[in-house]
gemmi code that builds the backbone of each chain (N, CA, C; Angstrom):
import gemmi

chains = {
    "A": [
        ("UNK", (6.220, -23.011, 1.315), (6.389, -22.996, 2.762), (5.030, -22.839, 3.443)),
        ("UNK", (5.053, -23.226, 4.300), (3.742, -23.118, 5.335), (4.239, -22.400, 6.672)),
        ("UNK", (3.108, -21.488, 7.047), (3.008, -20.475, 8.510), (1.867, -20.308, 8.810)),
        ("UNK", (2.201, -19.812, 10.303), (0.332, -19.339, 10.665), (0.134, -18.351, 10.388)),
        ("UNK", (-1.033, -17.786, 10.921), (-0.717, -16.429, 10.686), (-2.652, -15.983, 12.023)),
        ("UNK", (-2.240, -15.170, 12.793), (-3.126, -14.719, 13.450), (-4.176, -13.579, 12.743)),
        ("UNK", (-5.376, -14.113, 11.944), (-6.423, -12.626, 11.236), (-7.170, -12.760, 12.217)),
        ("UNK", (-7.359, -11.719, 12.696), (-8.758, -11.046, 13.343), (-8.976, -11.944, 14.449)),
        ("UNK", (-8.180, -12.183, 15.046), (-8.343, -13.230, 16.195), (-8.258, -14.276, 16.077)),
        ("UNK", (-8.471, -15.234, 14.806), (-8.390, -16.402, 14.471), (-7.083, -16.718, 13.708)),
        ("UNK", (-5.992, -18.226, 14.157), (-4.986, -18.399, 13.567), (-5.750, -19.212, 12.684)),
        ("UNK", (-4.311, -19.188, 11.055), (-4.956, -20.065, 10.336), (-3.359, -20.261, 9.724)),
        ("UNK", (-3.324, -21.699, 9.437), (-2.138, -22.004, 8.701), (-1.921, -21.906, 7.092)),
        ("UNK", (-1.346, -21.631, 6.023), (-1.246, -21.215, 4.810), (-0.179, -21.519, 4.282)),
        ("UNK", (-0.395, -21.926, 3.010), (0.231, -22.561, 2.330), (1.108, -21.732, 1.392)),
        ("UNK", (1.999, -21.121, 0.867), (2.680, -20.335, -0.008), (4.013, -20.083, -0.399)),
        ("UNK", (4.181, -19.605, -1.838), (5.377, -19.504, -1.621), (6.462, -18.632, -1.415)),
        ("UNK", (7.404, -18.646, -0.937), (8.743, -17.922, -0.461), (8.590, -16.711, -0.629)),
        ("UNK", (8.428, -16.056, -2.078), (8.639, -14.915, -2.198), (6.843, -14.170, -2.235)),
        ("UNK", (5.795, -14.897, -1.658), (3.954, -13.987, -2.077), (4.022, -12.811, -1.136)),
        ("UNK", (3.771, -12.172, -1.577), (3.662, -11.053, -0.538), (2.046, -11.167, 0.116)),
        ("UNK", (1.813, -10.553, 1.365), (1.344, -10.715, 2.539), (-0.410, -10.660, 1.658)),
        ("UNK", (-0.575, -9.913, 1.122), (-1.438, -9.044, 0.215), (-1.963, -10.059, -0.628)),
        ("UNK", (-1.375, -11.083, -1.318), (-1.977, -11.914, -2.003), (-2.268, -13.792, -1.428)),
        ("UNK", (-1.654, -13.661, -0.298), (-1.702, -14.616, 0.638), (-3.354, -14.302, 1.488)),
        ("UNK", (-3.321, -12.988, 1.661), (-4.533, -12.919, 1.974), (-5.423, -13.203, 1.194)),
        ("UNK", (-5.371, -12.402, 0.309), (-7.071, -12.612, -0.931), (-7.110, -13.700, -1.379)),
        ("UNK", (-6.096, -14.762, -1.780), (-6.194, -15.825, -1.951), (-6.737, -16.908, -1.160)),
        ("UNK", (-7.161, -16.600, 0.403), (-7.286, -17.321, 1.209), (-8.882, -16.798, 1.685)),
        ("UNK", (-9.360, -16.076, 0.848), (-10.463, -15.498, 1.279), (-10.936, -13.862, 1.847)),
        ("UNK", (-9.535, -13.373, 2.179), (-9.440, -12.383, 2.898), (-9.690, -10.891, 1.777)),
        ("UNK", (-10.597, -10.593, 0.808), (-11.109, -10.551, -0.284), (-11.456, -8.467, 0.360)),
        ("UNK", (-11.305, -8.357, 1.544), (-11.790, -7.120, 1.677), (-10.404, -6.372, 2.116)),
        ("UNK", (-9.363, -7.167, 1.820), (-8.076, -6.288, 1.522), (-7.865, -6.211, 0.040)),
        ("UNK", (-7.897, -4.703, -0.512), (-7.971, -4.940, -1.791), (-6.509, -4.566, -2.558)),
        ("UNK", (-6.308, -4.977, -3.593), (-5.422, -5.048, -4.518), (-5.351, -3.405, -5.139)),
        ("UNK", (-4.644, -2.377, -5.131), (-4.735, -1.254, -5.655), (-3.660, -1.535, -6.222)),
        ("UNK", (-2.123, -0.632, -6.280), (-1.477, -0.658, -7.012), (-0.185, -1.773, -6.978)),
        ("UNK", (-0.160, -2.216, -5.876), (0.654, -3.469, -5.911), (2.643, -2.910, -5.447)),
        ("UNK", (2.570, -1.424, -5.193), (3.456, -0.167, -5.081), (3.706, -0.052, -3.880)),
        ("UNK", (2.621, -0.322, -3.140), (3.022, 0.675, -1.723), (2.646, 2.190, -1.578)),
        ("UNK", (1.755, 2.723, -2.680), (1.573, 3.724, -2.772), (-0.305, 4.185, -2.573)),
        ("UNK", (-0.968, 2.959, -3.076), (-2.354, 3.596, -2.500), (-2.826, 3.357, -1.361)),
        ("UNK", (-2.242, 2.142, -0.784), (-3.219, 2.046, 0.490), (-4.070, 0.990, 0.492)),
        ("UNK", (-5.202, 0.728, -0.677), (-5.960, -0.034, -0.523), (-5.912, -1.388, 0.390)),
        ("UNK", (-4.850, -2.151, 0.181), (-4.304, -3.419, 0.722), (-3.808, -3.105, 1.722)),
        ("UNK", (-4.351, -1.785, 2.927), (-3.927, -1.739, 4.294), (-4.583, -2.950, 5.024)),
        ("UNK", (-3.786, -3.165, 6.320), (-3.464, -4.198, 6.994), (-3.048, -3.166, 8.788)),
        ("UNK", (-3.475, -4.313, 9.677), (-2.635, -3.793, 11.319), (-1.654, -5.026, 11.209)),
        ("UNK", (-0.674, -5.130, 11.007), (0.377, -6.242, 11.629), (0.836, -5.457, 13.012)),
        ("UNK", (0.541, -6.622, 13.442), (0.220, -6.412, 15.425), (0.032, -5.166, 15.699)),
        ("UNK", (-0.679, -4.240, 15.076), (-1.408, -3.622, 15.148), (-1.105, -1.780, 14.682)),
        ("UNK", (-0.038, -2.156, 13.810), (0.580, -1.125, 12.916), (0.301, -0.975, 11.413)),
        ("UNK", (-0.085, -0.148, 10.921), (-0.757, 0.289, 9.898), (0.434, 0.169, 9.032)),
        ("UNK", (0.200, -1.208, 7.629), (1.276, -1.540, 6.555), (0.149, -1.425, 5.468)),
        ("UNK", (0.682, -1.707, 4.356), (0.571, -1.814, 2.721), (1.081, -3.185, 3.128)),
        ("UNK", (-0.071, -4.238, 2.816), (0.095, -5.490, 2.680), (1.056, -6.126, 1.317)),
        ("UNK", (0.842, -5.176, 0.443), (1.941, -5.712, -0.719), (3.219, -4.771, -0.981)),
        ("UNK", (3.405, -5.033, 0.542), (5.291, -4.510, 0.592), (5.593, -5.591, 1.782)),
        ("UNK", (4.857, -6.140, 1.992), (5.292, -6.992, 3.059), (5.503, -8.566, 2.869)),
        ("UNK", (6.615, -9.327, 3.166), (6.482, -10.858, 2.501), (5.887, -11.166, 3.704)),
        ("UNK", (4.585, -12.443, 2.959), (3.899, -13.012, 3.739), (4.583, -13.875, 4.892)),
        ("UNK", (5.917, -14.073, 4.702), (6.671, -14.876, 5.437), (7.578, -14.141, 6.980)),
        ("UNK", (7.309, -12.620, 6.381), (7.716, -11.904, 7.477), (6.699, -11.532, 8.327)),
        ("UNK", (5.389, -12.262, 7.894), (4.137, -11.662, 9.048), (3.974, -12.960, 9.779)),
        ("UNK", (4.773, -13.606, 9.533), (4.562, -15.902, 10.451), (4.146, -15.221, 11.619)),
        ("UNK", (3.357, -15.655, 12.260), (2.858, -15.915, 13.834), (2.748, -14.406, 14.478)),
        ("UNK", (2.322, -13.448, 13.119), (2.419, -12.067, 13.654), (0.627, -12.083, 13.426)),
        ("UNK", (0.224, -10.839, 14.336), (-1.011, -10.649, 14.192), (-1.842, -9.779, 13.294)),
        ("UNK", (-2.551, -10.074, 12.263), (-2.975, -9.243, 11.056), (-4.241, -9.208, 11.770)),
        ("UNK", (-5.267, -7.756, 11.095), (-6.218, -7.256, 11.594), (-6.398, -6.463, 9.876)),
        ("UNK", (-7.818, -7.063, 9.333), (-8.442, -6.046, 8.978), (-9.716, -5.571, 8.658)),
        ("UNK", (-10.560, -5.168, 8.140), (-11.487, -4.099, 8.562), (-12.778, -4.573, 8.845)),
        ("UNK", (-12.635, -6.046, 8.680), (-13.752, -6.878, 9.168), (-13.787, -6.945, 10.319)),
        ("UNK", (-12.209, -6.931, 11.161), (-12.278, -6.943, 12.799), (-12.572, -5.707, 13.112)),
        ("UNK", (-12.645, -4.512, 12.319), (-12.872, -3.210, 12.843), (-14.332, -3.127, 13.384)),
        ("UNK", (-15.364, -3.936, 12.573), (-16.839, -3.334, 12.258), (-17.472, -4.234, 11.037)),
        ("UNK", (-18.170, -4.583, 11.177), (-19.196, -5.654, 10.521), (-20.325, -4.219, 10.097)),
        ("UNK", (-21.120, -5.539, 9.298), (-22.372, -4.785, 8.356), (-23.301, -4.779, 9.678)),
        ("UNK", (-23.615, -5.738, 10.619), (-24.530, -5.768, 11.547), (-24.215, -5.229, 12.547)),
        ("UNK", (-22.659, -5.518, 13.150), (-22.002, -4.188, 14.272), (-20.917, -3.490, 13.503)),
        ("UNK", (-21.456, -2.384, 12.655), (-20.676, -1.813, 12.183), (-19.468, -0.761, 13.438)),
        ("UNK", (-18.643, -0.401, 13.277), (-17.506, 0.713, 14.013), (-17.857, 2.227, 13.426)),
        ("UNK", (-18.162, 3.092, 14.811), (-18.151, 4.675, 14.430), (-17.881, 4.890, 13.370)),
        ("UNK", (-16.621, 4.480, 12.952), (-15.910, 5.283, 12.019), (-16.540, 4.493, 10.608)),
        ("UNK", (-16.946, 3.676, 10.790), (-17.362, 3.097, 9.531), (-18.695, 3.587, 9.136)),
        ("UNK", (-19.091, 3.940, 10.385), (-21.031, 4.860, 10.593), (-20.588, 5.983, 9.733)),
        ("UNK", (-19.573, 6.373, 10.522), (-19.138, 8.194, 9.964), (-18.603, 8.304, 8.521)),
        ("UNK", (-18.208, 7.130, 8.270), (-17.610, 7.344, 6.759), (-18.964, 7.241, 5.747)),
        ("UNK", (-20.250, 6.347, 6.258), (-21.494, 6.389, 5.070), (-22.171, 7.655, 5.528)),
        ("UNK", (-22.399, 8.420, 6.896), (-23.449, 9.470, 6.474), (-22.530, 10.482, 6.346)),
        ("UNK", (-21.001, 10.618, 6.287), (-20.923, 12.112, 5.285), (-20.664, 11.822, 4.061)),
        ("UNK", (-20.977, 10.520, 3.303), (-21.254, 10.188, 1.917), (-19.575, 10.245, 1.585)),
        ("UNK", (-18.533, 9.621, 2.046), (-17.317, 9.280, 1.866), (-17.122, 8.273, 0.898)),
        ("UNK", (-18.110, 7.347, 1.469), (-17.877, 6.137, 0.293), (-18.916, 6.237, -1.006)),
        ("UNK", (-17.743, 6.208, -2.257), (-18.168, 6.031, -3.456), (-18.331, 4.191, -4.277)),
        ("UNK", (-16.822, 4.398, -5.120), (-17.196, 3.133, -5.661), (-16.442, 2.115, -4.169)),
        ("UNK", (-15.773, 2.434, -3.102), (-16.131, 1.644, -2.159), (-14.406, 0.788, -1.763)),
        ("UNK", (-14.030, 0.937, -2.959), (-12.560, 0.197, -3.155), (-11.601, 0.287, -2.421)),
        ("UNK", (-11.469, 2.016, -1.517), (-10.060, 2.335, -0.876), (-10.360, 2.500, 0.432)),
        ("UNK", (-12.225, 1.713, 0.560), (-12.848, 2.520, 1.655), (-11.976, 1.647, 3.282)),
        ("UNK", (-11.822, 0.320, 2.488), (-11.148, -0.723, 4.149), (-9.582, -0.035, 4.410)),
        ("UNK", (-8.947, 0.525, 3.418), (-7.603, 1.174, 3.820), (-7.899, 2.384, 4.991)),
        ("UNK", (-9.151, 3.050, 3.989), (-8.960, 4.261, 4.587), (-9.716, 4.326, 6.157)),
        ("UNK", (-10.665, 3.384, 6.461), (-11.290, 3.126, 7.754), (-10.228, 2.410, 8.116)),
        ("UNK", (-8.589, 1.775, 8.379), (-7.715, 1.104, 8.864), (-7.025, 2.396, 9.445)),
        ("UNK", (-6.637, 3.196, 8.485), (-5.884, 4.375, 8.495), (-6.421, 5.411, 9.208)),
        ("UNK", (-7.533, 5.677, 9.633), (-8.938, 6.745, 10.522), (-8.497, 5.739, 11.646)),
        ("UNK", (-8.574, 4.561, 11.858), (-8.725, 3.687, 13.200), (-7.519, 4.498, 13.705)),
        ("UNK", (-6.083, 3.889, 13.187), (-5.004, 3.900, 14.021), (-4.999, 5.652, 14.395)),
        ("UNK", (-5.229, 6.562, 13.218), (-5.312, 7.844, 13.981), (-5.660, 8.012, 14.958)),
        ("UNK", (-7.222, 7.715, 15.245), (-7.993, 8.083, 15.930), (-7.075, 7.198, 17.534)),
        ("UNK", (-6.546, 6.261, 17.689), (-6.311, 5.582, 18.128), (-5.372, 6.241, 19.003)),
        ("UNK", (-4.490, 7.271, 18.467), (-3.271, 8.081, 19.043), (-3.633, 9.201, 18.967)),
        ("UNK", (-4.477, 9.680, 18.817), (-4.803, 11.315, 18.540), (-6.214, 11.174, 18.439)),
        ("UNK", (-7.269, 11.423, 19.477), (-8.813, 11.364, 19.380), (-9.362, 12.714, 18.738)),
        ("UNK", (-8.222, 13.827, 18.507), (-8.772, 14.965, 18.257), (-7.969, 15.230, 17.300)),
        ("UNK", (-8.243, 14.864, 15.990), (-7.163, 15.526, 14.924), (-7.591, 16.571, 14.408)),
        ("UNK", (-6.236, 17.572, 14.232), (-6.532, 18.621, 13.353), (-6.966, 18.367, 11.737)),
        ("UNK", (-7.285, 18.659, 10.748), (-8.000, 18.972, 9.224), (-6.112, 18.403, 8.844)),
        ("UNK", (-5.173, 19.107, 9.178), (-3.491, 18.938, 8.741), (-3.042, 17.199, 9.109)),
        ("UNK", (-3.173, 16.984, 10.200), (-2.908, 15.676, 10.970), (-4.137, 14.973, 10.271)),
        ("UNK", (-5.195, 15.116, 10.048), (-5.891, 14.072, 9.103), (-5.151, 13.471, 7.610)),
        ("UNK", (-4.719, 14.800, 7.231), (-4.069, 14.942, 5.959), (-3.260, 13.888, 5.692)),
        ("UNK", (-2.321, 14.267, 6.857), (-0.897, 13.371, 7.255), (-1.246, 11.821, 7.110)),
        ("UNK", (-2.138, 11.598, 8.267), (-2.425, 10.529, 8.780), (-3.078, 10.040, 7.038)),
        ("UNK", (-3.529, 9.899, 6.255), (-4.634, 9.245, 5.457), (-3.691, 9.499, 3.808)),
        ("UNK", (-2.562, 10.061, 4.305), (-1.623, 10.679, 2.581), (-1.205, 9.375, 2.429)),
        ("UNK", (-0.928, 7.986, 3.041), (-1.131, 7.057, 2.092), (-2.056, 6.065, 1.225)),
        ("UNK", (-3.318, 6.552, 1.785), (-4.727, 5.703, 0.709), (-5.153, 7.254, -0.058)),
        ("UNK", (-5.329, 6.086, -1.351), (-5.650, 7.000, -2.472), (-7.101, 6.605, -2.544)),
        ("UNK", (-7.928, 7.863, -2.867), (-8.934, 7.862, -2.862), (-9.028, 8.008, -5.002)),
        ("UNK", (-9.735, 7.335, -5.701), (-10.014, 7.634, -7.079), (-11.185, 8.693, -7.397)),
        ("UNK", (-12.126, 8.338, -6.481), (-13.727, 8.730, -6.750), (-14.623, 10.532, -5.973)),
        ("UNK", (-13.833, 9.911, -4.379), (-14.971, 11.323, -3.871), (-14.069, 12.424, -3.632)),
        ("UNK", (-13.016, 12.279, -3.789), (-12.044, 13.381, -3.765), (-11.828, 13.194, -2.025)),
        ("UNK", (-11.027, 14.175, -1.497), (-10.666, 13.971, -0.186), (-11.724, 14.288, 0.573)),
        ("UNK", (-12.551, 15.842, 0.458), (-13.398, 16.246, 1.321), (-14.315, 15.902, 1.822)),
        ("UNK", (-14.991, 14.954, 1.487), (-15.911, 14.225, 2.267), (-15.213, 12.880, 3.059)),
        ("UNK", (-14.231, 12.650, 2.805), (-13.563, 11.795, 3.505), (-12.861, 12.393, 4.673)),
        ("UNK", (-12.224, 13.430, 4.716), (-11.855, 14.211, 5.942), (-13.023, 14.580, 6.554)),
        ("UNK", (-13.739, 14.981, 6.231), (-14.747, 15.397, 6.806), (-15.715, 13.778, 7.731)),
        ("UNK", (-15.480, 12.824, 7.720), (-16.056, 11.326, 7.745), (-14.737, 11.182, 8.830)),
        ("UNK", (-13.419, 11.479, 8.664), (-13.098, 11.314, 9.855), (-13.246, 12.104, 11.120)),
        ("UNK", (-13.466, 13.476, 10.687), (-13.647, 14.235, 11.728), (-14.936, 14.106, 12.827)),
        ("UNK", (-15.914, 13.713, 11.352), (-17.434, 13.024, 12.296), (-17.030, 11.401, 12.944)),
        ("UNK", (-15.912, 10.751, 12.452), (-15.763, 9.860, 13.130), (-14.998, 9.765, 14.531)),
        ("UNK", (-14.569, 11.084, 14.758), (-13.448, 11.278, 16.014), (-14.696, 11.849, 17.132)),
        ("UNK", (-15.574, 12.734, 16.618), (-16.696, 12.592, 17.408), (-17.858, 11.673, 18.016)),
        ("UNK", (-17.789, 10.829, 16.696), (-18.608, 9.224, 17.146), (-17.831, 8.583, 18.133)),
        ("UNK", (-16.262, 8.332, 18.336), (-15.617, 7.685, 18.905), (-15.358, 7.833, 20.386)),
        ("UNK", (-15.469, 9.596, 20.217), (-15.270, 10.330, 21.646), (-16.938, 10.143, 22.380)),
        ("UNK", (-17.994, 10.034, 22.147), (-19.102, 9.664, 22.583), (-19.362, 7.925, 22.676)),
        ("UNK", (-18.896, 7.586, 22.199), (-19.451, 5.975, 22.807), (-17.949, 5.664, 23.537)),
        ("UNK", (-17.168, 6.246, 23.832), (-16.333, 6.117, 24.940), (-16.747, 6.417, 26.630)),
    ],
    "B": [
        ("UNK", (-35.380, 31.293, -1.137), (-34.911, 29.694, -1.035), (-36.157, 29.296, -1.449)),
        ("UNK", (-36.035, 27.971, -2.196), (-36.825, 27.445, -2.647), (-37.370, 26.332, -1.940)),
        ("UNK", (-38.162, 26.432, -1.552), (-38.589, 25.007, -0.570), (-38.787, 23.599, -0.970)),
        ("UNK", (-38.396, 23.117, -0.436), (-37.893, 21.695, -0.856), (-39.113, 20.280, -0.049)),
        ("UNK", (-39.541, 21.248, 0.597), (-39.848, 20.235, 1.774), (-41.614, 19.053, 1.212)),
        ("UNK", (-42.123, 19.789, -0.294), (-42.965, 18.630, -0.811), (-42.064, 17.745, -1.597)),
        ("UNK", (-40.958, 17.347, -1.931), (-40.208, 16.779, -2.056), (-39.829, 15.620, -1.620)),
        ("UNK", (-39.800, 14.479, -2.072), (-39.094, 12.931, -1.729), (-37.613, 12.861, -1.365)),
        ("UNK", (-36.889, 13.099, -2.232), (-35.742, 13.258, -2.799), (-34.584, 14.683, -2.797)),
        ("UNK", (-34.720, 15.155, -3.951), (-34.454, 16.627, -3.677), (-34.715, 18.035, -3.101)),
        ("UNK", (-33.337, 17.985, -2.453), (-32.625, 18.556, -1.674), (-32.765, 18.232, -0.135)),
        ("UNK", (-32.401, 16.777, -0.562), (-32.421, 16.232, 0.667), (-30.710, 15.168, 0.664)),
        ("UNK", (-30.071, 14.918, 1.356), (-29.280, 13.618, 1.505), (-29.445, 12.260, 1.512)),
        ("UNK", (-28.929, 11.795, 0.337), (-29.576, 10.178, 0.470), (-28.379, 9.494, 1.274)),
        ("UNK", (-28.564, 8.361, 2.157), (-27.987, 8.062, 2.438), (-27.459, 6.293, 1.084)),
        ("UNK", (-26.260, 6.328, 0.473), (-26.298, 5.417, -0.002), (-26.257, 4.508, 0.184)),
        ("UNK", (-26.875, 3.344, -0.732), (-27.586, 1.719, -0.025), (-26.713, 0.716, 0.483)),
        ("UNK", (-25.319, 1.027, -0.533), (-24.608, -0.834, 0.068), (-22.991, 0.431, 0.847)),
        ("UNK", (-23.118, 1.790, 0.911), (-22.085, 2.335, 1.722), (-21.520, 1.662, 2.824)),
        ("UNK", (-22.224, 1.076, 3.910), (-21.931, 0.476, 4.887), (-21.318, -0.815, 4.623)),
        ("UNK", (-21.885, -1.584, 3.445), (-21.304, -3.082, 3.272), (-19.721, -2.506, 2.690)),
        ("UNK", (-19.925, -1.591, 1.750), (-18.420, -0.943, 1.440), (-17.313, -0.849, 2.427)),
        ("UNK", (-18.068, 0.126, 3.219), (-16.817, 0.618, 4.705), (-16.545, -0.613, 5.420)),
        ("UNK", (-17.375, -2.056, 5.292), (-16.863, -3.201, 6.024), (-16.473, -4.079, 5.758)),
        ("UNK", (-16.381, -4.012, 4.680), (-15.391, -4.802, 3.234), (-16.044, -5.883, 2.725)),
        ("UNK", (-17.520, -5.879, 3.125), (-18.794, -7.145, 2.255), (-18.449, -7.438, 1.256)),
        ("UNK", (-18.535, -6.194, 0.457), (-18.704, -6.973, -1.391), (-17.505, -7.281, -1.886)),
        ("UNK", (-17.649, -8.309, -3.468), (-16.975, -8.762, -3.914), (-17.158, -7.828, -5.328)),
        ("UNK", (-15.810, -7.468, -5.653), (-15.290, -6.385, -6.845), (-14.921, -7.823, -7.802)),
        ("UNK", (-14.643, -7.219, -8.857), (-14.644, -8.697, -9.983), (-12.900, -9.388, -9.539)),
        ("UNK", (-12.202, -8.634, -9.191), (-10.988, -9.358, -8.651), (-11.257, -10.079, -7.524)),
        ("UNK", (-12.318, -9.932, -7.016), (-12.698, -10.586, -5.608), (-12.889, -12.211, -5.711)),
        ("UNK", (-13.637, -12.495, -6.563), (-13.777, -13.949, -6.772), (-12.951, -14.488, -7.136)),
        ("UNK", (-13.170, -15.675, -6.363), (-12.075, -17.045, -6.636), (-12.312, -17.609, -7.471)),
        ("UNK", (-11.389, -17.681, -8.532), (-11.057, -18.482, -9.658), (-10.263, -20.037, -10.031)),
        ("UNK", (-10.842, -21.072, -9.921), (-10.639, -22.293, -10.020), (-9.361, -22.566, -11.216)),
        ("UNK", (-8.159, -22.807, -10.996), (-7.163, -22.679, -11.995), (-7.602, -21.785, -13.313)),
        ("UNK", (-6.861, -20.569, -13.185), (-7.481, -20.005, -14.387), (-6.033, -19.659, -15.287)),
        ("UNK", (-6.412, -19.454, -16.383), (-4.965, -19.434, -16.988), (-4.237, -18.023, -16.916)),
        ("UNK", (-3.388, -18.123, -17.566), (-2.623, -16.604, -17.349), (-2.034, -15.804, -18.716)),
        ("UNK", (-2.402, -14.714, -18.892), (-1.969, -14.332, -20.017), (-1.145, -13.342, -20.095)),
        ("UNK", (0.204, -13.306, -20.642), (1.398, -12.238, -21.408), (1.748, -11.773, -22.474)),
        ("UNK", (2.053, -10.931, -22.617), (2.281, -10.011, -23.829), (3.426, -9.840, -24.183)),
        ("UNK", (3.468, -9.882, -25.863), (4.938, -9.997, -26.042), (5.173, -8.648, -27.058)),
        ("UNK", (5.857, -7.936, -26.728), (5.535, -6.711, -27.144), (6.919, -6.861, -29.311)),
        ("UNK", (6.755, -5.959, -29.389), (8.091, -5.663, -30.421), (9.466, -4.826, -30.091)),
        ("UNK", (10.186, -5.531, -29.961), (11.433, -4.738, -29.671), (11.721, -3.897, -30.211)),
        ("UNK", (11.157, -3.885, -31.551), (11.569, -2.430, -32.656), (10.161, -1.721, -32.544)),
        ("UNK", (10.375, -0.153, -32.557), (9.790, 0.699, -32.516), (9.447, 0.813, -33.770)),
        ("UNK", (8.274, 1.073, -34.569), (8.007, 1.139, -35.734), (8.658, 0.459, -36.768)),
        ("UNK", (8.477, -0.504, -36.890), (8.497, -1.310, -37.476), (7.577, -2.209, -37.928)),
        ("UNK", (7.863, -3.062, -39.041), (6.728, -3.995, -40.389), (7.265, -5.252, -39.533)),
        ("UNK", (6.071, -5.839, -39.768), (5.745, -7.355, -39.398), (5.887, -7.932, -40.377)),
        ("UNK", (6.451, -9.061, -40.369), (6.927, -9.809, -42.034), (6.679, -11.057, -41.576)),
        ("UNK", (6.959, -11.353, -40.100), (6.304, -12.565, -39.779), (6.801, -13.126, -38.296)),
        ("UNK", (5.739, -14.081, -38.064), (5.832, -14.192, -36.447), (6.097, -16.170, -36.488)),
        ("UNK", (7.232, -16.197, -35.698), (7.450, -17.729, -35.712), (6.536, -17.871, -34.097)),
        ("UNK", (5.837, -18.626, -33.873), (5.703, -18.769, -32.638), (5.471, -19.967, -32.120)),
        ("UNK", (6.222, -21.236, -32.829), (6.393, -22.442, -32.693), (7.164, -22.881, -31.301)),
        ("UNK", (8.039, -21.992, -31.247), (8.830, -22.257, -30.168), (7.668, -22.028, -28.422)),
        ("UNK", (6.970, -21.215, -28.834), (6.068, -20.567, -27.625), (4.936, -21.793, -27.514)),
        ("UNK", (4.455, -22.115, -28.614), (3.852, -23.178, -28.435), (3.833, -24.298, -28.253)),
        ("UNK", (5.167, -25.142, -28.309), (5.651, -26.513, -27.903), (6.267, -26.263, -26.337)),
        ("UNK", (6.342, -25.123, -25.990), (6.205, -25.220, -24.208), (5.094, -25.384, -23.440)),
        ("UNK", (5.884, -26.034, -22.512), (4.810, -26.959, -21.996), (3.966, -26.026, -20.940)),
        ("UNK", (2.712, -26.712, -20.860), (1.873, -25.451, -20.433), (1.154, -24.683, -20.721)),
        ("UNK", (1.948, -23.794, -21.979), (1.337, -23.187, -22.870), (-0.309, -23.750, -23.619)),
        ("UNK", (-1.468, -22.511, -22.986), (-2.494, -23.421, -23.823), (-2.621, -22.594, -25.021)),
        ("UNK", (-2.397, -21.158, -25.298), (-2.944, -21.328, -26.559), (-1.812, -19.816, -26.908)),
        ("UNK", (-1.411, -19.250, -28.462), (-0.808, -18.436, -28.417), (-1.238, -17.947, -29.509)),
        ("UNK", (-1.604, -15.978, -28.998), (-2.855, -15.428, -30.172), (-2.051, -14.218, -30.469)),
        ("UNK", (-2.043, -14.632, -31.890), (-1.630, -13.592, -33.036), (-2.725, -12.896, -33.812)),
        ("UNK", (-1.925, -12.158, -34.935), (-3.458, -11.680, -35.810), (-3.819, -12.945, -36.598)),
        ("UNK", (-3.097, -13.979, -36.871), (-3.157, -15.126, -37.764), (-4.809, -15.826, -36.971)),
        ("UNK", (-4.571, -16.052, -35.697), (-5.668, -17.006, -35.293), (-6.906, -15.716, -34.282)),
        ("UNK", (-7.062, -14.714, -34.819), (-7.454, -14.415, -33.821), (-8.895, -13.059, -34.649)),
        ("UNK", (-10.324, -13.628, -34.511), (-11.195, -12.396, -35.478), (-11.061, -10.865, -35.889)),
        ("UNK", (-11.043, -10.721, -36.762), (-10.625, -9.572, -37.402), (-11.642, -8.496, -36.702)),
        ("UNK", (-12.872, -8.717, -36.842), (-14.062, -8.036, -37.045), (-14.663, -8.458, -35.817)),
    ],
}
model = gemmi.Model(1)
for chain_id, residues in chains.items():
    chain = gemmi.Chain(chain_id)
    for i, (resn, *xyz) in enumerate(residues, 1):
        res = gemmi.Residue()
        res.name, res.seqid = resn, gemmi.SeqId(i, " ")
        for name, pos in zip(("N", "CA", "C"), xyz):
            atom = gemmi.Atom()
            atom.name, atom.element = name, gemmi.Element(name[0])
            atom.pos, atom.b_iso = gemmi.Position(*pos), 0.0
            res.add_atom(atom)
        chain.add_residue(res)
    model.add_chain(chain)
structure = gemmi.Structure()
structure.add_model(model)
structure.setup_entities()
């Protein structure tokens, strides 16, 4: 079957079949910085905004996202205009081997997005579905908290 | 406290080098690259739990079509 599908502002039409989930429709098409973790629904890595709600791209059929709007962490923040939160996640040394880092800057966005001031608990909440393998949580909570302050200043 | 401050390095914070390309999803992890038809491989396990191998027909696996190649201990280096 063929659909569009709206990434990051740009539609693009795709080719696939019936049953691919959203997750491999992407990486297959280039979209290479949503990553493949457990394929469960359980780490996160393969977070996604469909129209602008925070999913696990491989629980979702690519056929239920047709003409819906996907967003991910490339529209957040680039290497050259990087996003606060993506500033805040390298200088409190959050990112390790780097893998769960686009879930977990998807998952900091939408927080920050509804709550500019999270508590250490509501971080918790907010981020208990990307699994981190490498730096453990604390420097990653700590990367959002410096990121809720980056966010509240260039506002 | 020990002063740190003729120091390059320690006890200081490095900031790490490709962190930022990380947090913006730059690099390519070895699943990242696109692979030009690549084949696919499955495992066929033993239905019996401890159990002797006396012998493996796998004629049938190999006259399907598609199939490029099917590796036992028969075709496959010891060492």
């Amino acid at each position: 079957m063929k659909a569009n599908f709206k990434i990051n502002g740009k539609t693009f039409e795709f080719e696939f079949p019936p049953h691919a989930k959203l997750l491999d429709v992407l990486r297959e098409n280039g979209f290479t910085e949503v990553k493949c973790g457990c394929r469960e629904g359980f780490c996160g890595a393969c977070s996604v905004l469909l129209d602008g709600k925070l999913v696990n791209s491989c629980m979702i059929y690519a056929a239920s996202a047709k003409d819906r709007e996907i967003t991910t962490v490339k529209k957040i923040g680039t290497l050259h205009e990087p996003h606060p939160i993506q500033e805040a996640f390298v200088e409190a040394g959050a990112v390790q081997c780097g893998y769960c880092t686009p879930g977990m800057v998807l998952a900091t966005y939408t927080l920050l997005e509804r709550n500019p001031n999270p508590t250490d608990e509501e971080i918790k909440e907010a981020l208990d579905g990307n699994f981190c393998r490498c730096t453990g949580y604390v420097k990653i909570i700590d990367a959002v908290k410096l990121a809720a302050e980056k966010v509240k200043e260039n506002d | 406290m020990t002063n740190y401050t003729n120091y390059i390095n320690v006890g200081k914070n490095k900031e790490k080098v490709d962190a930022l390309a990380l947090a913006t999803g730059e690099p390519l992890f070895t699943d990242d690259f696109p692979l030009k038809d690549p084949l696919h491989i499955a495992f066929l396990y033993s239905p019996h739990a401890h159990a002797r191998i006396k012998s493996i027909d796998t004629s049938e696996a190999e006259s399907t079509p598609d199939v490029a190649l099917v590796l036992t201990y028969k075709n496959t280096p010891t060492s």
